[in-house]
C-alpha positions as CSV (number, residue, x, y, z in Angstrom):
1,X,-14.8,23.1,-22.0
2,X,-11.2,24.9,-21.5
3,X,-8.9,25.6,-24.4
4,X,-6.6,22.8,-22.7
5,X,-9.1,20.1,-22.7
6,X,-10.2,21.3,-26.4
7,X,-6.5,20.7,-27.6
8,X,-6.4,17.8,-26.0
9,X,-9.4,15.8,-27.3
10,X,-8.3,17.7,-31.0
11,X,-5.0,15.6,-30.1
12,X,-6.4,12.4,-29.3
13,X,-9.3,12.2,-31.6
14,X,-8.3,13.9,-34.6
15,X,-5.1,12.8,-34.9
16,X,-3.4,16.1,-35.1
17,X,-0.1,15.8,-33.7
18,X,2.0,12.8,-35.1
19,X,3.2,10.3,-34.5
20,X,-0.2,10.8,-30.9
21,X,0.9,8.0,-28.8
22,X,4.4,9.9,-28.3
23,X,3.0,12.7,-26.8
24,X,1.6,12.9,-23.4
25,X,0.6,16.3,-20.8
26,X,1.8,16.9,-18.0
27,X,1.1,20.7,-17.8
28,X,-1.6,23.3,-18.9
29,X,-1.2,23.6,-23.0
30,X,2.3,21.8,-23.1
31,X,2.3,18.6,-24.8
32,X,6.2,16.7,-24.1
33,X,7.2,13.5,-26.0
34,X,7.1,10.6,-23.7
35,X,6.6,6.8,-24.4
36,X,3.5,5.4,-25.0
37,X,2.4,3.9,-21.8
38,X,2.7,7.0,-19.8
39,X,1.1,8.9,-22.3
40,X,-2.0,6.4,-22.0
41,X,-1.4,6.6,-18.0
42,X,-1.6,10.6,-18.2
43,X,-4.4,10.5,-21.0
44,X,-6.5,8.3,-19.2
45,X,-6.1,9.9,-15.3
46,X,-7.7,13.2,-17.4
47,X,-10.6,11.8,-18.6
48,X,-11.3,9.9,-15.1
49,X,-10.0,13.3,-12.9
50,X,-7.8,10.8,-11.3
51,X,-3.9,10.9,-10.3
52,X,-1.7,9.6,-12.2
53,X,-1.0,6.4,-11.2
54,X,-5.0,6.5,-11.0
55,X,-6.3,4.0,-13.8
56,X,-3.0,1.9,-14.6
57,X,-1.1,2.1,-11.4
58,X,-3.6,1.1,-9.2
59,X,-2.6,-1.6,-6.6
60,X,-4.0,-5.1,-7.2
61,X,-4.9,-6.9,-4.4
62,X,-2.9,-10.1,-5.6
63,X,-2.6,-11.9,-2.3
64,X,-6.5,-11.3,-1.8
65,X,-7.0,-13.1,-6.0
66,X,-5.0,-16.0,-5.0
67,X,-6.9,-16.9,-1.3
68,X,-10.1,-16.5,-3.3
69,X,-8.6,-18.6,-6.0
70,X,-7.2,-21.3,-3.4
71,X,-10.6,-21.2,-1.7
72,X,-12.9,-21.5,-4.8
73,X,-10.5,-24.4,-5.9
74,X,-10.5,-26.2,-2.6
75,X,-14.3,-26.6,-3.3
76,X,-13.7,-27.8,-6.7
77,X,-11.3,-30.4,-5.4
78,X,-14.0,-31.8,-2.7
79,X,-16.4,-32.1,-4.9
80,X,-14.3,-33.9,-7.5
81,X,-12.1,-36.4,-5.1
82,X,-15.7,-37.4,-2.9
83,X,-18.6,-35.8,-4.5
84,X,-19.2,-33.4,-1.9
85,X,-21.7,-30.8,-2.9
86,X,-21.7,-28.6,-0.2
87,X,-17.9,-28.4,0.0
88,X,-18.6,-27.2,-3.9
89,X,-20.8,-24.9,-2.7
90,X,-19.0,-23.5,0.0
91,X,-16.3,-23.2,-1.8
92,X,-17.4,-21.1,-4.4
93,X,-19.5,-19.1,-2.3
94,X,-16.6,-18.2,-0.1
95,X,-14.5,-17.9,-2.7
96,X,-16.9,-15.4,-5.0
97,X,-16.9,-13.1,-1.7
98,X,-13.4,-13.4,-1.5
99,X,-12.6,-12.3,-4.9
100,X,-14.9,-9.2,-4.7
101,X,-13.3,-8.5,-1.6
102,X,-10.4,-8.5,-3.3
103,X,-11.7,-6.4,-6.3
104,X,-12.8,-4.2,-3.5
105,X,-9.6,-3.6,-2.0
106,X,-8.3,-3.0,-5.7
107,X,-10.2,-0.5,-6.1
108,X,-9.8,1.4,-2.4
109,X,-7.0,0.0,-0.2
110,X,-9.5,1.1,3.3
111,X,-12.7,-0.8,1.8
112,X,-11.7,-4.4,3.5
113,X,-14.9,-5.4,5.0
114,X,-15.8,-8.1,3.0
115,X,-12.7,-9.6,2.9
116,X,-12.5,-9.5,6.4
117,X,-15.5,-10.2,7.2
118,X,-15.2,-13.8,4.2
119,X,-11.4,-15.1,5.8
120,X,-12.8,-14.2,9.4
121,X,-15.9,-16.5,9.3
122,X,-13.3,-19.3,7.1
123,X,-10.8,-18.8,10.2
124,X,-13.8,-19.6,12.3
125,X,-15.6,-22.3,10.9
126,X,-12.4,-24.4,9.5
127,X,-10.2,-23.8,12.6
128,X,-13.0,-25.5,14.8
129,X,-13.2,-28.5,12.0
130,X,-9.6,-28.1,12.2
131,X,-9.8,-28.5,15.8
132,X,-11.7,-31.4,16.0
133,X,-10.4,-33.4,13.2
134,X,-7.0,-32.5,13.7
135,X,-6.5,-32.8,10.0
136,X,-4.4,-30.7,7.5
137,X,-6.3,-31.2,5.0
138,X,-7.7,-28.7,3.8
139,X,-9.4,-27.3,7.3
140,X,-6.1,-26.7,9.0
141,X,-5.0,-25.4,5.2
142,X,-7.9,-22.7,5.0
143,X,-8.0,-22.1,8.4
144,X,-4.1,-21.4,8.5
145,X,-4.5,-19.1,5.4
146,X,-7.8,-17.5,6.2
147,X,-5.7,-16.6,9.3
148,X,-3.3,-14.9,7.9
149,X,-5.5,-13.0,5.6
150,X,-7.3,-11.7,8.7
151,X,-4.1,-10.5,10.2
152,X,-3.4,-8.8,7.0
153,X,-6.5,-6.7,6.6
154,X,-6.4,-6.3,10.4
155,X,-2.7,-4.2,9.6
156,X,-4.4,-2.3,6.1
157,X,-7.0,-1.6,8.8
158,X,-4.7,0.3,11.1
159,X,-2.2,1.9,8.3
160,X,-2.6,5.6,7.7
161,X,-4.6,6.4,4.7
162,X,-2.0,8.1,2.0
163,X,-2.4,11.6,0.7
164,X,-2.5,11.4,-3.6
């Protein structure tokens, strides 16, 4: 362990520079005053050998939460309005894989495969109910969103991968 990182852990766990969740590194051996959330932010990328906007500032897939959300709860409402158990199960299997897809893309922005793999085969299966119900409700719905999340991943698909 380096002098630096022996300060630093002396810092954090020991208490021994006052008031600790003013200070924050950004340099070898130099501690600056900062506000607390960035110190956290800086604190935390150390431990995890992770940029700084590593642990805090990493993008959430919030479009990718709220189609698994809006698929899980499209199951929920068929089962409640006519008892459907298989759109209840559907709907939460699609929308579990969703989620983690999600989670997935969280966590690394080029890791889409499950997502698109989950809105691709909801494209599929509710555009052709859509299709031959012609009915909005909810297969034109899921099928118009899934749609758009497959055009989505498509474009993260074909974006440069960023240097950090």
């Amino acid at each position: 362990m380096g002098n630096f990182e022996m300060q630093l852990r002396e810092a954090v766990f020991c208490r021994k520079y006052r008031p600790l969740m003013f200070y924050a590194f950004y340099y070898e051996e130099e501690l600056k005053p900062l506000s607390s959330g960035i110190w956290l932010q800086e604190y935390f990328s150390f431990l995890y050998g992770e940029t700084s906007m590593g642990v805090f500032g990493m993008a959430v897939d919030w479009l990718g939460f709220g189609y698994a959300a809006l698929v899980a709860s499209g199951g929920i409402i068929g089962y409640a309005k006519a008892g459907s158990v298989p759109s209840l199960a559907a709907g939460l299997f699609f929308g579990s894989l969703a989620g983690l897809g999600a989670y997935q893309v969280s966590q690394n922005p080029n890791n889409v495969w499950v997502s698109l793999i989950t809105s691709g085969a909801l494209t599929a299966v509710m555009g052709t109910r859509f299709y031959n119900s012609r009915k909005f409700m909810p297969a034109g719905l899921i099928a118009g969103v899934s749609l758009l999340m497959v055009g989505r991943l498509a474009l993260k698909m074909l974006e440069k991968p960023q240097d950090k």
